[in-house]
N, C-alpha and C positions, 0 to 999 in steps of 0.2 A: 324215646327218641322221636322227633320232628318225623310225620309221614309227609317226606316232599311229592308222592305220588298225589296222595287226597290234596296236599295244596294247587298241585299241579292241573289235576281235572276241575279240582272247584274256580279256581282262577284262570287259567287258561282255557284256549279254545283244541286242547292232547291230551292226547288219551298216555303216553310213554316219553319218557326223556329221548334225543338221540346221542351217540356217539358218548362222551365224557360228561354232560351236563349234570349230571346227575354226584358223581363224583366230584364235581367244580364247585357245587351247589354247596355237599355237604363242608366241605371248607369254608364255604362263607359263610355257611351256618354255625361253626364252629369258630367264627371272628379269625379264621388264620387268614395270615399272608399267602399270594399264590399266583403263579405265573404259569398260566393256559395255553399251548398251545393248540389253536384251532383252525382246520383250514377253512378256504371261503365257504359259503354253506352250510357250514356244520351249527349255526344258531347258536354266533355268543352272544347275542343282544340279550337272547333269555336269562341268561348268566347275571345281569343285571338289572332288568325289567322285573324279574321274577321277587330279588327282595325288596323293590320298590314299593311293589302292589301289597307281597303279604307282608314287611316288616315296619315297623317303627322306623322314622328316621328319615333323614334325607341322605339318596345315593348321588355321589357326584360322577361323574364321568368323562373322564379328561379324552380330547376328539384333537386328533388335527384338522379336521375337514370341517370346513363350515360352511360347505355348499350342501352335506349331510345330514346337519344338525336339525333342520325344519322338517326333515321326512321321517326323522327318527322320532323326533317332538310327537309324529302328529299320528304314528306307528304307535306309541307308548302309551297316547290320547286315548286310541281307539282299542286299549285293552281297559283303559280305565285308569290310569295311573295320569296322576295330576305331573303334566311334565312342562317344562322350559327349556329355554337355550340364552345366552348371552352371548353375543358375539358383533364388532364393530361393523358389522352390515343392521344393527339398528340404532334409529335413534335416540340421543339424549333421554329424550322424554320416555321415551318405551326401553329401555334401559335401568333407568333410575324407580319406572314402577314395576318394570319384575323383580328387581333387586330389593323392593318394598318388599311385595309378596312371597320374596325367598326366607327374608329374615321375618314377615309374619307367619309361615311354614306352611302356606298355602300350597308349595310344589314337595313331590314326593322324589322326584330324579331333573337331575339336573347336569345339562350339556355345556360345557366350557372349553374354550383353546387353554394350554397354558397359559399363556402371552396374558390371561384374563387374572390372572395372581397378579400380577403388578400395578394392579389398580386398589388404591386404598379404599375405595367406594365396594369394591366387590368384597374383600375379605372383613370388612365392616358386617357387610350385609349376613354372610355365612354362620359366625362366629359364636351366636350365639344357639347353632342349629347340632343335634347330635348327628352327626358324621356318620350314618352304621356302615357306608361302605368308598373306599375312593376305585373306582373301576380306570384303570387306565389302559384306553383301548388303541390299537396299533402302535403296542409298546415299543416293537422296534426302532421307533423314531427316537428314543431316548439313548441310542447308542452310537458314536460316529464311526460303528463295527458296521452300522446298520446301512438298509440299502436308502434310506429314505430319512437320515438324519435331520433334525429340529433343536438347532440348539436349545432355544427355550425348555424343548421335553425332557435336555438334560437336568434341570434345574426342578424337574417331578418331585427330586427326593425333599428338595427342600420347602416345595408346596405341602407334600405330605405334614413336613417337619410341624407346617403352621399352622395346619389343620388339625392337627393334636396326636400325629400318625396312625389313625384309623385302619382298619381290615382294609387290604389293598388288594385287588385283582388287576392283573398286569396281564392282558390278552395281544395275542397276534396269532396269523396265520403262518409265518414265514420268518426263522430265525435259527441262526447257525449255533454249531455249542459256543462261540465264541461272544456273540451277539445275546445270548441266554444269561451266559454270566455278568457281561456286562450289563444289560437290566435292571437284574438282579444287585447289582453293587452299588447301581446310582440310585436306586429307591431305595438305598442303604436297608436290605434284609436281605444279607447275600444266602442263609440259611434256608430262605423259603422253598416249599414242595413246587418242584414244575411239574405241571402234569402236561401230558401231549397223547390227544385226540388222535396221531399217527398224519402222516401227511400222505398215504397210499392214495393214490388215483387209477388202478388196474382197468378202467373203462378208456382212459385217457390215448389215443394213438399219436405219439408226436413225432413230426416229421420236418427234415429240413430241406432245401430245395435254391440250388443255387441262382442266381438269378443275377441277371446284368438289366440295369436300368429301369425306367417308370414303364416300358410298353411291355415290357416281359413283364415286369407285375401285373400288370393289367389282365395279359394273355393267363395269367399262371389264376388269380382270381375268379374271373371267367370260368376256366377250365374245370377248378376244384367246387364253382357254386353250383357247376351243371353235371357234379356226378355226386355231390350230398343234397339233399333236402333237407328240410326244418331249417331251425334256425340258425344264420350267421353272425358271426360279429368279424369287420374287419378292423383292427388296431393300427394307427397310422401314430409317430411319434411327433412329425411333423405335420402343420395345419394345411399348410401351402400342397404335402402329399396328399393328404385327405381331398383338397379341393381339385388336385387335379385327378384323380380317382372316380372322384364324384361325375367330375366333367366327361370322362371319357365312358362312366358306365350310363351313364344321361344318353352320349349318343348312341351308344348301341344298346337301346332303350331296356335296361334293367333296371326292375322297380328296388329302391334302396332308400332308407332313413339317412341321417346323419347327424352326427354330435360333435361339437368342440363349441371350444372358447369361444370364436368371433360368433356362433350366434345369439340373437337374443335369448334371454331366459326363459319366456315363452315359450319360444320355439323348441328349443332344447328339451324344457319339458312335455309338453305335446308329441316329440320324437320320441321321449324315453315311454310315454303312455303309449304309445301304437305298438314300441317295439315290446312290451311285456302282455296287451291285448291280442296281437297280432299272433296266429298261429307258425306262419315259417318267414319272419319277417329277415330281411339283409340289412345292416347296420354298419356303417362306416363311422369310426369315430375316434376321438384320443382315450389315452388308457383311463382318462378320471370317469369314465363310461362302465358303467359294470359295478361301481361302487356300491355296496347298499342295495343294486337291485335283484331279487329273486326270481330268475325265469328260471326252470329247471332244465329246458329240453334244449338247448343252446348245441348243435348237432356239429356245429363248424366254427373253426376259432381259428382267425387269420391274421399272422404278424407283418404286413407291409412293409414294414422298419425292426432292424434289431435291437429290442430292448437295452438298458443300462445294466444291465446286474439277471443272475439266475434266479433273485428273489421275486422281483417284479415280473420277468416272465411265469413263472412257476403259479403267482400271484393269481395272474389274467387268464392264464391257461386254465385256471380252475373256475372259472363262472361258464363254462362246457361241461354237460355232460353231470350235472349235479344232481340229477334225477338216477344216476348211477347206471343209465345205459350207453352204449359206445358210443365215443364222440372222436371226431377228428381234428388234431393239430396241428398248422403247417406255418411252418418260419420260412417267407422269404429274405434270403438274404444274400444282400450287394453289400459287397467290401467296403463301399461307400458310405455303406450306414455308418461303420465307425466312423468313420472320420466325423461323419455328424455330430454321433453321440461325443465327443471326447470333446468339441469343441462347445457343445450344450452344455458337457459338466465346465469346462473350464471360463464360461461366461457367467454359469450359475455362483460364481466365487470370484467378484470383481476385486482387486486390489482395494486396500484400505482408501489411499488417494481418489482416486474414482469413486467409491462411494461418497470421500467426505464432498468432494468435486461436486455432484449430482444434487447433495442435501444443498449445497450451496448457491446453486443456482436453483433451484426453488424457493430458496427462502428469496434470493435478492433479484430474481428477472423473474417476478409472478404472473405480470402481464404477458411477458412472451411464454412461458409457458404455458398460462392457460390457452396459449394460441395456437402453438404449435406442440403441445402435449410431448410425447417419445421424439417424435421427428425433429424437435427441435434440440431438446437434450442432446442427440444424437449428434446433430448438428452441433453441437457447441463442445461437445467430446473430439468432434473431430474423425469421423467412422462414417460410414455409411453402409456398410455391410448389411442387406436386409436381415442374413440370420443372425446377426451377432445382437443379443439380447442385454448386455450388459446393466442397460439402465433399468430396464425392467427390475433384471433379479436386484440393481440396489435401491430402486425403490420399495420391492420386496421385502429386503431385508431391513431399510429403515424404519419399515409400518411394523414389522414386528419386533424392532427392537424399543415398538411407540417416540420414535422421533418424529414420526409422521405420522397424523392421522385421517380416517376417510371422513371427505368433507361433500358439501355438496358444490364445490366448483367445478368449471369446464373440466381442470385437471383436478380430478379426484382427490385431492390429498390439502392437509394444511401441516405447516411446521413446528413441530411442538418443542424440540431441544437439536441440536447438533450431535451428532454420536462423539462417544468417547473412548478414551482408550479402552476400559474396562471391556467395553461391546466388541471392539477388533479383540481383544486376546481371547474371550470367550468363542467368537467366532470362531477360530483356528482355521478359517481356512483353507491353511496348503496343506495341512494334517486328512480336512475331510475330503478333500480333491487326489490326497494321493489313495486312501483308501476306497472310493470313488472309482475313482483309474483302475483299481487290483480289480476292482468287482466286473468292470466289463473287459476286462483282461479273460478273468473264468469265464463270463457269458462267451465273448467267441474261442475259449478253449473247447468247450462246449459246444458248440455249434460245428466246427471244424474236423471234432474228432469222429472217426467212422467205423470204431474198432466194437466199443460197448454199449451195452444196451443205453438210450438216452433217458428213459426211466429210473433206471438202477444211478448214472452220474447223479441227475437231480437228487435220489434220496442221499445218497453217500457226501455229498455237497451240507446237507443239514444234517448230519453226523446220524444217518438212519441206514442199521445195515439192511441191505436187500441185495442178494445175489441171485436170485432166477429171474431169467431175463423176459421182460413184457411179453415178446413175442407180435409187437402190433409194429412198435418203431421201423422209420425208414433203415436203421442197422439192423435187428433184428431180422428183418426181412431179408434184407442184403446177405450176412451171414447166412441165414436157412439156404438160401438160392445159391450161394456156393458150394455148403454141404452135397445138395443135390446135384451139382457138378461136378464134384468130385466123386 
């Protein structure tokens, strides 16, 4: 038998597997299929990094993130493992010579979107490469059970298909028995072992805190950064909340980081380098913050806005406290936030019309476009709602169904086909919007109820029984303090 320990100290920088790796390993060793559940932390990168380095073969690894893909590349670098990524943030020419280099077998692991199968240049390049492993990491995006559905992810199984269906590791942190099976049906091996790492966080204190408007959040953040030290993160879902946050803790001069979209990527990065340097650094940012990065001591973790789904919060709430000492959780929440949320999902899924509308004036008013980018589209949609994002998610959704691709003009994009029916039915839509709707139906059931421990809902939410109750939650507490008065 394989000692994955001795491969482990000889190539690695550990001395011990943690949590299930070790378990996870031996199935990949053994070529079976397998579907891991790991939470944040718990080191599934090794899961695949590991038979990179020691085995024959090239490991692929199917990612939805491609703002990840270059820290993972350069993580995988510096163990030694000859690695890549493909992904339309390069160009032509640096495209077409890693794609050289993949099919000369120059790379040992290798990062790709799905959306990257539908290029005959790519599965050219692959094909004559032995496959030892396909890693498909934040599986639950392949199910529209899931809180973070990707149509493309659904069509995994058929990637697999054409890749010669290779040993498959199917990892997530976060996924219901519902969500598990489905998976499991669309990488067509509904037989496969799930193994699951346990989702327990007993250090975790979560707490919820009613809250009316942006000055009570203010007050309520304040309040909870000056009675934890170490480090924070505050989670804002909105950018427009982040910046007024930012503005208000600027005046009443608290030193703070911050991350989102509108800043540069310089910047962004240089923010994310201070906050994992930094000893008890404050961080305001959106949730794509926390990804990927390992700080352990994260002492305070703060929801400005209520999350879309128990997944996604459950998610973020666990980059607190990973070093396995107490950490504090605290959701504010305004009634108002739903209404956000419900109108973010329901923008995120424009009618078919309005996308083909959007592809359509890009193709044929390119001058005004490039001139007036979003604002103009908007304009010619006929809206002006600053939140209402429509155009965005359907030029989102057209780059990923490749009818558009990233070019270098003023507007980002060139048109490469008009969508077709095929892509609206695939889509489905009012399918993932109604299940969409159910998932932040449970987040504010969840939030609202004041009877059971908020620990014990979350695990029983992911079909995990726990009946002794944390004892840290804003319920738990509640209940004890009544006990005593009685």
């Amino acid at each position: 038998m394989t000692d994955l320990h001795e491969l482990l100290t000889t190539n690695f920088n550990f001395t011990s597997f943690r949590g299930e790796q070790e378990a996870i390993l031996r199935k990949v060793w053994a070529n079976e299929n397998l579907l891991a559940l790991m939470p944040t932390g718990m080191g599934k990168s090794l899961c695949f990094q590991f038979p990179a380095k020691v085995r024959d073969g090239l490991v692929v690894v199917i990612s939805p993130l491609i703002a990840l893909m270059q820290d993972q590349v350069f993580k995988a670098q510096d163990l030694g493992i000859p690695a890549t990524f493909l992904s339309s943030t390069l160009s032509r020419d640096e495209r077409l010579s890693r794609q050289a280099r993949i099919a000369a077998g120059d790379y040992k692991l290798l990062y790709v979107t799905p959306e990257r199968f539908r290029k005959a240049e790519f599965l050219e390049a692959i094909k004559g490469r032995k496959i030892q492993l396909l890693a498909v990491d934040e599986a639950h995006c392949i199910s529209q059970w899931g809180h973070d559905f990707r149509p493309d992810y659904s069509r995994v199984g058929e990637f697999r298909a054409l890749l010669g269906n290779p040993p498959t590791l199917a990892l997530t942190a976060t996924a219901t028995p519902e969500v598990q099976k489905d998976i499991l049906a669309k990488l067509f091996m509904p037989d496969a072992e799930i193994i699951s790492a346990g989702i327990e966080r007993p250090n975790l204190a979560l707490n919820v805190h009613d809250i009316y408007g942006i000055d009570e959040k203010i007050r309520a953040i304040v309040g909870l950064r000056h009675q934890h030290g170490g480090a924070a993160i505050v989670y804002c879902s909105l950018i427009q909340t982040l910046k007024k946050l930012s503005s208000a803790l600027n005046r009443l001069g608290m030193e703070h980081l911050v991350y989102h979209g509108d800043l540069a990527p310089q910047d962004r990065k240089r923010n994310q380098k201070r906050f994992i340097s930094e000893e008890a650094p404050l961080m305001i940012a959106t949730p794509a913050f926390g990804l990927g990065i390992d700080k352990e001591n994260v002492r305070i973790l703060i929801h400005a806005e209520t999350p879309s789904s128990l997944e996604s919060y459950f998610q973020e709430v666990g980059r607190a406290g990973r070093d396995g000492k107490e950490s504090s959780c605290h959701l504010l929440y305004d009634q108002d936030d739903v209404t956000i949320q419900m109108e973010f999902l329901k923008w995120s899924h424009p009618e078919p019309e309005f996308i083909r509308k959007i592809y359509q004036l890009i193709d044929e008013k390119r001058m005004q476009v490039d001139q007036g980018g979003f604002d103009f589209l908007r304009e010619q949609m006929n809206f002006r709602n600053r939140r209402d994002f429509r155009s965005e998610a359907a030029v989102s959704i057209l780059e990923r169904w490749g009818c558009l691709e990233k070019s270098e003009d003023p507007f980002p994009y060139t048109c490469v086909h008009a969508p077709t029916d095929e892509q609206f039915a695939t889509e489905n839509g009012a399918e993932i919007l109604k299940a969409q709707n159910t998932k932040l139906l449970k987040m504010v059931q969840w939030v609202t109820q004041t009877s059971e421990c908020r620990l014990n809902r979350v695990y029983h939410y992911f079909g995990h029984e726990h009946e002794t109750p944390c004892g840290k939650c804003d319920v738990c507490r509640d209940n004890e303090e009544l006990k005593r008065e009685e």
